[in-house]
N, CA, C and O atoms as a Tripos MOL2 file, in Angstrom:
@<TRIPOS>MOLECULE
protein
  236   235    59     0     0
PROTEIN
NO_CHARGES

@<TRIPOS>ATOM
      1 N          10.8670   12.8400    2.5430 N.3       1 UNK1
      2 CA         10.6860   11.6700    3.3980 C.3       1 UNK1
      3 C          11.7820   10.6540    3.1310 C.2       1 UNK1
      4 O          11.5630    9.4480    3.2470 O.2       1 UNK1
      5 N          13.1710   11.2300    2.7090 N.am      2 UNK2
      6 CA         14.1970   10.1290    2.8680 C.3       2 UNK2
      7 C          13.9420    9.4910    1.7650 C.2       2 UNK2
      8 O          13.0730    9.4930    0.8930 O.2       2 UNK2
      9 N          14.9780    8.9050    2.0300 N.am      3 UNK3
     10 CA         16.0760    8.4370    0.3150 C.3       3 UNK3
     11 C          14.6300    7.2410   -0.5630 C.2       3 UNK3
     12 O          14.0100    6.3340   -0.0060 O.2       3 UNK3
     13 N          14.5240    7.6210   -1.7340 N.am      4 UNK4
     14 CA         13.7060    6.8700   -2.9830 C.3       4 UNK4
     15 C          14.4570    5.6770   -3.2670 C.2       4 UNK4
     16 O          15.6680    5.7060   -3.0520 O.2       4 UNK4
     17 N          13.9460    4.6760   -3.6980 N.am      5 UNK5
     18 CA         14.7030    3.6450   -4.4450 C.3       5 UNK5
     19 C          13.8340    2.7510   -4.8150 C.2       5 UNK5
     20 O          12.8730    2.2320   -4.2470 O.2       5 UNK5
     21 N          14.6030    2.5750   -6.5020 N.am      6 UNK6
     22 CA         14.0530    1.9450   -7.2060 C.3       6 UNK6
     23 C          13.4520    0.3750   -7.0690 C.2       6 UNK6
     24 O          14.3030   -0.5120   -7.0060 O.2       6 UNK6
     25 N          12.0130   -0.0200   -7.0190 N.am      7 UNK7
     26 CA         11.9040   -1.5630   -6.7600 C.3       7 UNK7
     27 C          12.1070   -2.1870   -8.0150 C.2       7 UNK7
     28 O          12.2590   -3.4060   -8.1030 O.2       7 UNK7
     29 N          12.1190   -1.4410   -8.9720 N.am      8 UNK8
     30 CA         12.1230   -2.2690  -10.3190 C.3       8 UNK8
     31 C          12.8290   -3.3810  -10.1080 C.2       8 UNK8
     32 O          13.8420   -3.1540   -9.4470 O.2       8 UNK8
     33 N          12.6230   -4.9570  -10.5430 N.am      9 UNK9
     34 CA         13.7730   -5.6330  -10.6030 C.3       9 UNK9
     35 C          13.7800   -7.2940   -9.3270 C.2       9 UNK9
     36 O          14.2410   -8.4340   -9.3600 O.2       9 UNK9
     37 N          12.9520   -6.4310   -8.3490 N.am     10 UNK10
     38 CA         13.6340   -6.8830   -7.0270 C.3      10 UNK10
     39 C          11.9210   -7.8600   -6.8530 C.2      10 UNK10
     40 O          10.7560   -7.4840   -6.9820 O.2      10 UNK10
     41 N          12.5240   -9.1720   -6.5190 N.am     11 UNK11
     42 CA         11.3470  -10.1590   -6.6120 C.3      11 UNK11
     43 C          10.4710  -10.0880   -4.6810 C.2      11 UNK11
     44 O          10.8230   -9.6270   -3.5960 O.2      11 UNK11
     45 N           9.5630  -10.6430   -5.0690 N.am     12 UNK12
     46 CA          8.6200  -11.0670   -3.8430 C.3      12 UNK12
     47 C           9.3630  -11.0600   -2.6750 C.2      12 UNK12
     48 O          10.3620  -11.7780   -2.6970 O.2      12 UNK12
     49 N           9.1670  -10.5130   -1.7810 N.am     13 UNK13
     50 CA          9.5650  -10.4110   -0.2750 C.3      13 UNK13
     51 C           9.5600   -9.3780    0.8570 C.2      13 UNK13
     52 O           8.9980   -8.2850    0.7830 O.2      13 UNK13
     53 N          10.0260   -9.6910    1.5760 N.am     14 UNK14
     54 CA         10.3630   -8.6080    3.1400 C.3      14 UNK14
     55 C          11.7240   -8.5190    2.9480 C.2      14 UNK14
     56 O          12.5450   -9.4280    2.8240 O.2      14 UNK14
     57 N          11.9550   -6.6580    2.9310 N.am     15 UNK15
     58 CA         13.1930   -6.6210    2.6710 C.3      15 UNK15
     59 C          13.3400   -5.4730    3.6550 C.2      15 UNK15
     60 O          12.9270   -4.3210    3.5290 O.2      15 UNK15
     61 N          14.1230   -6.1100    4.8240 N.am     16 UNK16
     62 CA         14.6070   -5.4480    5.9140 C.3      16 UNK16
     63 C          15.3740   -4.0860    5.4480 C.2      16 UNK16
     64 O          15.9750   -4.2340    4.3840 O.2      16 UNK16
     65 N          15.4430   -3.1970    5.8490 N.am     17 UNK17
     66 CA         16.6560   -2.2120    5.6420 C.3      17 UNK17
     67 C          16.7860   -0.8150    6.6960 C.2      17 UNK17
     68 O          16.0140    0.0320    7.1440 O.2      17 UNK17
     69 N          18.7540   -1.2460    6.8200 N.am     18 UNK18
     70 CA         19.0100   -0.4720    7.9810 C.3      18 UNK18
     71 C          19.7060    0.5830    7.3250 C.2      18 UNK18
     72 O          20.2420    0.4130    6.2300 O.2      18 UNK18
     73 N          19.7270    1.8330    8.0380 N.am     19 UNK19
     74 CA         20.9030    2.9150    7.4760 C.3      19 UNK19
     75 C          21.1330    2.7890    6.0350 C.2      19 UNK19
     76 O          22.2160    2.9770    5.4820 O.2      19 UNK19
     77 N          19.8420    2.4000    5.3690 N.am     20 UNK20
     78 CA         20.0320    2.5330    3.7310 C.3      20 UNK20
     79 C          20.8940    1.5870    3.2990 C.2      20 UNK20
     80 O          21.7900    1.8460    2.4960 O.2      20 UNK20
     81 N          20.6900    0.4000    3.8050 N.am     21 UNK21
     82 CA         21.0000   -0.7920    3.3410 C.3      21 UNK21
     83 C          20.1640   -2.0710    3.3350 C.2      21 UNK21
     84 O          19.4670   -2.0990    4.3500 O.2      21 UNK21
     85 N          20.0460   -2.7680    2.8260 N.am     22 UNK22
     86 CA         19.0720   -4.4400    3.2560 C.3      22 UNK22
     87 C          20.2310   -4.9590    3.7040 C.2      22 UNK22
     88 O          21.3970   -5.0150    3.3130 O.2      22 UNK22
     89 N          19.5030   -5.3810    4.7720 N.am     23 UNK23
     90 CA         20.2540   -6.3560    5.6180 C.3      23 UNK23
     91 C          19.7120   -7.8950    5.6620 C.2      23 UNK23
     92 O          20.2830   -8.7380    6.3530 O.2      23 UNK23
     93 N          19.0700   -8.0620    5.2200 N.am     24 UNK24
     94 CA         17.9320   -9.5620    5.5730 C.3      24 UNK24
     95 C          16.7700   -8.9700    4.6080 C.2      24 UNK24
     96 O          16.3160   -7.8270    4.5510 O.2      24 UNK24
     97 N          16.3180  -10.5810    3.5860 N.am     25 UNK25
     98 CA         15.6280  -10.5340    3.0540 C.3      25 UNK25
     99 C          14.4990  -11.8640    3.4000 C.2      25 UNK25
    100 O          15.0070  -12.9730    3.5660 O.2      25 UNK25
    101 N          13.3510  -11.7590    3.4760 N.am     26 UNK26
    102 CA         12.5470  -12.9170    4.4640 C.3      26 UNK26
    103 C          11.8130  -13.3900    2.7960 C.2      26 UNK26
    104 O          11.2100  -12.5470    2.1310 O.2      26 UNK26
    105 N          11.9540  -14.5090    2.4220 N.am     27 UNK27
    106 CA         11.4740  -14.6860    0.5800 C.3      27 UNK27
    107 C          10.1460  -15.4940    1.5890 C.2      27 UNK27
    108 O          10.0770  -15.8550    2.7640 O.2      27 UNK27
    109 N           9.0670  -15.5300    0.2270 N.am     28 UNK28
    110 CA          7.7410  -16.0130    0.6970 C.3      28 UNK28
    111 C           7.7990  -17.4620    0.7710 C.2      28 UNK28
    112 O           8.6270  -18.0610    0.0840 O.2      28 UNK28
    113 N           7.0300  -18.0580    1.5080 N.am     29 UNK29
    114 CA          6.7510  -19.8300    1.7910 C.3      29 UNK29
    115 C           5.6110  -19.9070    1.3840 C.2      29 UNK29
    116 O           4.7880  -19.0000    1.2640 O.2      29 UNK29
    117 N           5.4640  -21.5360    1.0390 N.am     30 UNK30
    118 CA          4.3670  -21.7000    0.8160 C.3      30 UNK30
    119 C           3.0030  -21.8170    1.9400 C.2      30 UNK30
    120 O           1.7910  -21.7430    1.7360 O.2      30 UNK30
    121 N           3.7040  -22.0040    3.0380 N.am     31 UNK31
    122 CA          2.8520  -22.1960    4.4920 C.3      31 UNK31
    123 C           3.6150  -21.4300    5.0680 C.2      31 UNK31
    124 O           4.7700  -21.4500    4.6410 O.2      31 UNK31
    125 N           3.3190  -20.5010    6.1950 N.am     32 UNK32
    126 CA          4.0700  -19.9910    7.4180 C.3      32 UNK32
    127 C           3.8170  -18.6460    7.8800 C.2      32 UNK32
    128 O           3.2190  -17.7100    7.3490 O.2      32 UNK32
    129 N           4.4580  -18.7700    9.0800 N.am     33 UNK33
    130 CA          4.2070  -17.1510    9.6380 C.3      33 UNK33
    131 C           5.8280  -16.7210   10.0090 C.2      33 UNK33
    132 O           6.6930  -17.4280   10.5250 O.2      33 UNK33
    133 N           5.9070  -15.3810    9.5780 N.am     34 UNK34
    134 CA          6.8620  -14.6730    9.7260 C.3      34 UNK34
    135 C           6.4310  -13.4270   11.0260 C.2      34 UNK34
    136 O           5.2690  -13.0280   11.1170 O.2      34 UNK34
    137 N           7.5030  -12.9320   11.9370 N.am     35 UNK35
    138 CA          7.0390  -11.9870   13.2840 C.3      35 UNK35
    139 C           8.4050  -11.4250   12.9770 C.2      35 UNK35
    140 O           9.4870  -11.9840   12.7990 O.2      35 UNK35
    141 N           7.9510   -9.8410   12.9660 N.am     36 UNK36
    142 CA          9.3420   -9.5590   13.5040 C.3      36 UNK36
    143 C           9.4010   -8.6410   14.8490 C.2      36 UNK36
    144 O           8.4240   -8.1600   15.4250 O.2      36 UNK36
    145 N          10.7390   -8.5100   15.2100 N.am     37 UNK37
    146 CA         10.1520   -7.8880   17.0320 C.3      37 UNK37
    147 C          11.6990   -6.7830   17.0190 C.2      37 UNK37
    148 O          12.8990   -7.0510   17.0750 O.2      37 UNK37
    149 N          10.9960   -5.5970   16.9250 N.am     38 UNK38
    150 CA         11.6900   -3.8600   17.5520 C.3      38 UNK38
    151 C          12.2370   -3.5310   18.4280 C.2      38 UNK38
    152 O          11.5520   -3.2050   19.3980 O.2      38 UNK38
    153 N          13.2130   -3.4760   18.5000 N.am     39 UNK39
    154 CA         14.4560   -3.0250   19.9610 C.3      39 UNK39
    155 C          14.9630   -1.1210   19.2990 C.2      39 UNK39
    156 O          15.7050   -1.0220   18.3210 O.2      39 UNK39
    157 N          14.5720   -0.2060   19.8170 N.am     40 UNK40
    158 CA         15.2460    0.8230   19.5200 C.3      40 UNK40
    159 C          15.1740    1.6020   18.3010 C.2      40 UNK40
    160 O          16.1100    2.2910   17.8930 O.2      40 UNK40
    161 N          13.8320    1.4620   17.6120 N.am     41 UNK41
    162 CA         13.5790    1.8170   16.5370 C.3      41 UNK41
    163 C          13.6060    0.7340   15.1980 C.2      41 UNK41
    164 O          12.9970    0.7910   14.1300 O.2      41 UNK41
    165 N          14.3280   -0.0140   15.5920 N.am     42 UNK42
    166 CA         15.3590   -0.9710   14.3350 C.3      42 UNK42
    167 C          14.6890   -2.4960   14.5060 C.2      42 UNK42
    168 O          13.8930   -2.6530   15.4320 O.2      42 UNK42
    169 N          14.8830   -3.1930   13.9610 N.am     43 UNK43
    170 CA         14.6500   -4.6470   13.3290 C.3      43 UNK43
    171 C          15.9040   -5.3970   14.5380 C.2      43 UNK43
    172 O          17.0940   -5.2920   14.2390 O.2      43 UNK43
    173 N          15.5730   -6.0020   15.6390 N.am     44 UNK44
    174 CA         16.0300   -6.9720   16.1820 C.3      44 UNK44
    175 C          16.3120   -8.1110   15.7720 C.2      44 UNK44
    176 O          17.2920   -8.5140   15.1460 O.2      44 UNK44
    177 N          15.1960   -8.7530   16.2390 N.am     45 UNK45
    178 CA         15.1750   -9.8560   15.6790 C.3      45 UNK45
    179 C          13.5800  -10.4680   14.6570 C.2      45 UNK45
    180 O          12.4900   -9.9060   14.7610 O.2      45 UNK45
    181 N          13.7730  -11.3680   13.9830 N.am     46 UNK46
    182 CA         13.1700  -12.1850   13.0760 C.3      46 UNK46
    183 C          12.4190  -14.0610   13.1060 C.2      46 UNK46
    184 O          12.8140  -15.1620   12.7220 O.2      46 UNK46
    185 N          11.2700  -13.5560   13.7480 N.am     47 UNK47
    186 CA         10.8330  -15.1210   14.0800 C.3      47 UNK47
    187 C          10.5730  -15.8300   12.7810 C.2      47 UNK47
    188 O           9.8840  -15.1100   12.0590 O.2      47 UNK47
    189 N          10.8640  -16.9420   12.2400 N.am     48 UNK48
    190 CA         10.3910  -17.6410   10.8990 C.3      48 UNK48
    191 C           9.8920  -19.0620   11.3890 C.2      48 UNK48
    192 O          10.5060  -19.7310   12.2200 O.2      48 UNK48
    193 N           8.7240  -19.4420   10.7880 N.am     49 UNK49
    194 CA          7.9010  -20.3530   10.8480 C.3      49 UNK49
    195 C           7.3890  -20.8840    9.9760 C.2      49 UNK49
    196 O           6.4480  -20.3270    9.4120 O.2      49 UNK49
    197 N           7.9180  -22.3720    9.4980 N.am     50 UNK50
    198 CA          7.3360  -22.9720    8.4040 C.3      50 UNK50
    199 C           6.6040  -24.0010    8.3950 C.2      50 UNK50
    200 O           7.0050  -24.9780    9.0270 O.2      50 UNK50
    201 N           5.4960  -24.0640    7.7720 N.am     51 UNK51
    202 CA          4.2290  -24.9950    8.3390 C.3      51 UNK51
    203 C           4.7720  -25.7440    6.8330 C.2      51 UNK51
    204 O           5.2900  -25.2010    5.8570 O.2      51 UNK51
    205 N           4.2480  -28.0050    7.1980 N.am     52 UNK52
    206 CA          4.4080  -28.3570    5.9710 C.3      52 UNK52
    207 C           3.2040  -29.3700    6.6970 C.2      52 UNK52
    208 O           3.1240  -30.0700    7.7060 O.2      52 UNK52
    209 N           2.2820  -28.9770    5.4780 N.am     53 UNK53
    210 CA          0.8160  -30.1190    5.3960 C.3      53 UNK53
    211 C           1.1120  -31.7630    5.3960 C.2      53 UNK53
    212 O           1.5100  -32.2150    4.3220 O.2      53 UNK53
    213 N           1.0120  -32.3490    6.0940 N.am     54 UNK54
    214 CA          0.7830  -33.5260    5.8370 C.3      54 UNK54
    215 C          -0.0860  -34.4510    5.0690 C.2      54 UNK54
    216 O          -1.2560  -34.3210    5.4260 O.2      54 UNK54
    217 N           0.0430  -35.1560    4.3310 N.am     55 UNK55
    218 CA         -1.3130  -35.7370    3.5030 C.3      55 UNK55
    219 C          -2.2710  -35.0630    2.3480 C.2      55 UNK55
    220 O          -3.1840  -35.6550    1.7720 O.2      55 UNK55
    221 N          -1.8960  -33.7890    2.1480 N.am     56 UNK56
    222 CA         -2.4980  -32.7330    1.2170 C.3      56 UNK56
    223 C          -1.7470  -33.3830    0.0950 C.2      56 UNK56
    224 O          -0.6560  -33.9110    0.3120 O.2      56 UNK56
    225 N          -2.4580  -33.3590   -1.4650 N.am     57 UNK57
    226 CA         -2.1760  -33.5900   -2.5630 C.3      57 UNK57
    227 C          -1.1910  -32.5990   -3.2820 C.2      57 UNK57
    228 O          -1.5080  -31.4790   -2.8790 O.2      57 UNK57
    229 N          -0.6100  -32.5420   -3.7690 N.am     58 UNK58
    230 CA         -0.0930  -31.2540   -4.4880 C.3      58 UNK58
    231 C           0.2040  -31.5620   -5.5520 C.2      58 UNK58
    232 O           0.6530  -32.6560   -5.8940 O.2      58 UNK58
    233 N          -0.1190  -30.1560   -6.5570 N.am     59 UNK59
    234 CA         -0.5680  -30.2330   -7.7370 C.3      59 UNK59
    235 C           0.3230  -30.3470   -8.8100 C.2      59 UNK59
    236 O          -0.1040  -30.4220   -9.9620 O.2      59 UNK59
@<TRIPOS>BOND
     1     1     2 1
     2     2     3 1
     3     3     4 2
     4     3     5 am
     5     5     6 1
     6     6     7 1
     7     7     8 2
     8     7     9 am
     9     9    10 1
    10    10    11 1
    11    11    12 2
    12    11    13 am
    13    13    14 1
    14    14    15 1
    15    15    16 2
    16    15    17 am
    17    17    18 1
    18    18    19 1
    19    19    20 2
    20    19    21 am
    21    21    22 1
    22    22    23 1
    23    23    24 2
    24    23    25 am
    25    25    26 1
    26    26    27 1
    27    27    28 2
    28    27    29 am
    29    29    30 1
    30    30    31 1
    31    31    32 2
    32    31    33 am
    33    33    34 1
    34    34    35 1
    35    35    36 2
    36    35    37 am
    37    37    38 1
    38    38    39 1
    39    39    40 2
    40    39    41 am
    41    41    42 1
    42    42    43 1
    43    43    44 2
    44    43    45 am
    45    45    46 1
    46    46    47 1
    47    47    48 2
    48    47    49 am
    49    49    50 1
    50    50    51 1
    51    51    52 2
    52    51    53 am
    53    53    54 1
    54    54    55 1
    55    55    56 2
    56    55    57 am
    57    57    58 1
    58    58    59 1
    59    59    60 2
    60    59    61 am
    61    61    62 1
    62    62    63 1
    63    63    64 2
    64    63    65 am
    65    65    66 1
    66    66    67 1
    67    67    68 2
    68    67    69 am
    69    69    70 1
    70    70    71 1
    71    71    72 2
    72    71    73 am
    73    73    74 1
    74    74    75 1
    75    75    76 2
    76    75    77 am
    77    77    78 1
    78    78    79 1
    79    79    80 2
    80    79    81 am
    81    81    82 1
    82    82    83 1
    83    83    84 2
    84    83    85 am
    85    85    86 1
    86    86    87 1
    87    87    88 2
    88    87    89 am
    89    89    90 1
    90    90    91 1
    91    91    92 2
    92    91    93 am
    93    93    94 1
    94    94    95 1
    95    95    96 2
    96    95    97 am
    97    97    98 1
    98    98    99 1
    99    99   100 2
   100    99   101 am
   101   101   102 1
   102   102   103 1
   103   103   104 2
   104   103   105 am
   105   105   106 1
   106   106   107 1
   107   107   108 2
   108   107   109 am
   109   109   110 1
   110   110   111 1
   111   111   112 2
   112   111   113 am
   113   113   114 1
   114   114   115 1
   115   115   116 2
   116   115   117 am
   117   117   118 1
   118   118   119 1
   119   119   120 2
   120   119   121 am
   121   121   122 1
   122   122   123 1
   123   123   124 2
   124   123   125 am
   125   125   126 1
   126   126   127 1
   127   127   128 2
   128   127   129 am
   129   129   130 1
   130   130   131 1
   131   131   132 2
   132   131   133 am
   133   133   134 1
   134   134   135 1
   135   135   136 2
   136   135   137 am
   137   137   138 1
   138   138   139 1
   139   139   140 2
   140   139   141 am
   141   141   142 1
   142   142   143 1
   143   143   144 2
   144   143   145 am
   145   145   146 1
   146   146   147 1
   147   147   148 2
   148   147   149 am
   149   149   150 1
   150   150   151 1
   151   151   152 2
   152   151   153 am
   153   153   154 1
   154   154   155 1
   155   155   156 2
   156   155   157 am
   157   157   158 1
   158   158   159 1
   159   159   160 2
   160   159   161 am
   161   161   162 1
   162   162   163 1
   163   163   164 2
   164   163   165 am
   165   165   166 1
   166   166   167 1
   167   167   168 2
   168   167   169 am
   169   169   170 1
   170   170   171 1
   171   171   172 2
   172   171   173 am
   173   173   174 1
   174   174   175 1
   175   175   176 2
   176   175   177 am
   177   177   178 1
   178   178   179 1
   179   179   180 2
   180   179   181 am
   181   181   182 1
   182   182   183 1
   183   183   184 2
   184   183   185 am
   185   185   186 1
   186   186   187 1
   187   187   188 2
   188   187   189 am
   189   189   190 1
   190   190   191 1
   191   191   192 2
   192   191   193 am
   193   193   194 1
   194   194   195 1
   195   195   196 2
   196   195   197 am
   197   197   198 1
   198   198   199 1
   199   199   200 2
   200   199   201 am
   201   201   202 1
   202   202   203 1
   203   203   204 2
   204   203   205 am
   205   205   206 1
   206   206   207 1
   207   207   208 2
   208   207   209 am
   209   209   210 1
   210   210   211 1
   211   211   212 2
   212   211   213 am
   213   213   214 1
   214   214   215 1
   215   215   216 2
   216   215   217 am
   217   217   218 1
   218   218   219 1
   219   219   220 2
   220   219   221 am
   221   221   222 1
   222   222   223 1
   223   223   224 2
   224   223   225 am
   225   225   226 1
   226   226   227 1
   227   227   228 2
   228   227   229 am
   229   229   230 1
   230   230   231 1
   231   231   232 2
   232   231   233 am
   233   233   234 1
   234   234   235 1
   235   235   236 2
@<TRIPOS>SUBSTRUCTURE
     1 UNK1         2 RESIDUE 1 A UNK
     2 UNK2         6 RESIDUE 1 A UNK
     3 UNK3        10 RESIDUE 1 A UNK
     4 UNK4        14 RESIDUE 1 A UNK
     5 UNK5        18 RESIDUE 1 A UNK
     6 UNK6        22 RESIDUE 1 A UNK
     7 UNK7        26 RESIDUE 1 A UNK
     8 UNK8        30 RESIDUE 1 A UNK
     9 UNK9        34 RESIDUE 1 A UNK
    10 UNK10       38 RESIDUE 1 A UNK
    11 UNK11       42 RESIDUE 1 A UNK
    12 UNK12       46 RESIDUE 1 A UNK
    13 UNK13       50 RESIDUE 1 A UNK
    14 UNK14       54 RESIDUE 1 A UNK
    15 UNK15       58 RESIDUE 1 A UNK
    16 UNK16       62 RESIDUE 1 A UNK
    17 UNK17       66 RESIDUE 1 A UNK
    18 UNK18       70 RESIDUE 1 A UNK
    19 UNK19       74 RESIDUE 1 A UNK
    20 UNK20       78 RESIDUE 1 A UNK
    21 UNK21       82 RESIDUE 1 A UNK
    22 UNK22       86 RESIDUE 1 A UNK
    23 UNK23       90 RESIDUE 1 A UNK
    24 UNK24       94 RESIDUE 1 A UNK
    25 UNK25       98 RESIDUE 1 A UNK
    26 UNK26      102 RESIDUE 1 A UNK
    27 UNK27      106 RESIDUE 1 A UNK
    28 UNK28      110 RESIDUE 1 A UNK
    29 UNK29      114 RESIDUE 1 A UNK
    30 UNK30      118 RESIDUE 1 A UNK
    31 UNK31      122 RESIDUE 1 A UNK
    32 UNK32      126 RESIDUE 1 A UNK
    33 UNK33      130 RESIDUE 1 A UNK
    34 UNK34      134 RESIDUE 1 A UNK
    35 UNK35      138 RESIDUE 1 A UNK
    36 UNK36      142 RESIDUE 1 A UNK
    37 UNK37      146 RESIDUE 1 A UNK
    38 UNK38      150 RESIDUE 1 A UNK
    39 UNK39      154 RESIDUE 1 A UNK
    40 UNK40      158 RESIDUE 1 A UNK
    41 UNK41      162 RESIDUE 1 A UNK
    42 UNK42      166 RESIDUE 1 A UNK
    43 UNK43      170 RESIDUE 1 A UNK
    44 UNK44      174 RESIDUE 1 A UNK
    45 UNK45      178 RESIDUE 1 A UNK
    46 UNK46      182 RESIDUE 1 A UNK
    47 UNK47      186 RESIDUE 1 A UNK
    48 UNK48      190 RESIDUE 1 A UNK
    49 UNK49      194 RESIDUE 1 A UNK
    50 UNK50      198 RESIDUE 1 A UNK
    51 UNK51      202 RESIDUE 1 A UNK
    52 UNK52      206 RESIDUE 1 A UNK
    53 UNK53      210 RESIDUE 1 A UNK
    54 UNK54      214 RESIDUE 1 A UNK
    55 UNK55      218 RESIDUE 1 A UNK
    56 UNK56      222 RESIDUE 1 A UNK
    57 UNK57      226 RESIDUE 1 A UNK
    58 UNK58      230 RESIDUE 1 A UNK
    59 UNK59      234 RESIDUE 1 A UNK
């Protein structure tokens, strides 16, 4: 089922990869929604959305 590779190492995220490469890495937020949208098998494009609370305390 195609090429193995090691995650050891490699921190928190969405890690796009084309033709056995990362191309785009999407790192986590503290609020938000991430979409991604398929043209042709492959990773088009990448919606990113970051929500920031107003008035919430933080710790």
């Amino acid at each position: 089922m195609g090429k193995q590779t090691s995650l050891e190492g490699m921190t928190d995220g969405v890690y796009i990869v084309q033709q056995g490469a990362i191309v785009a890495v999407l790192q986590p937020k503290e609020f938000g929604q991430d979409s991604i949208q398929w043209q042709h098998k492959r990773v088009f494009e990448v919606n990113e959305m970051k929500r920031t609370r107003i008035g919430a305390s933080k710790k």
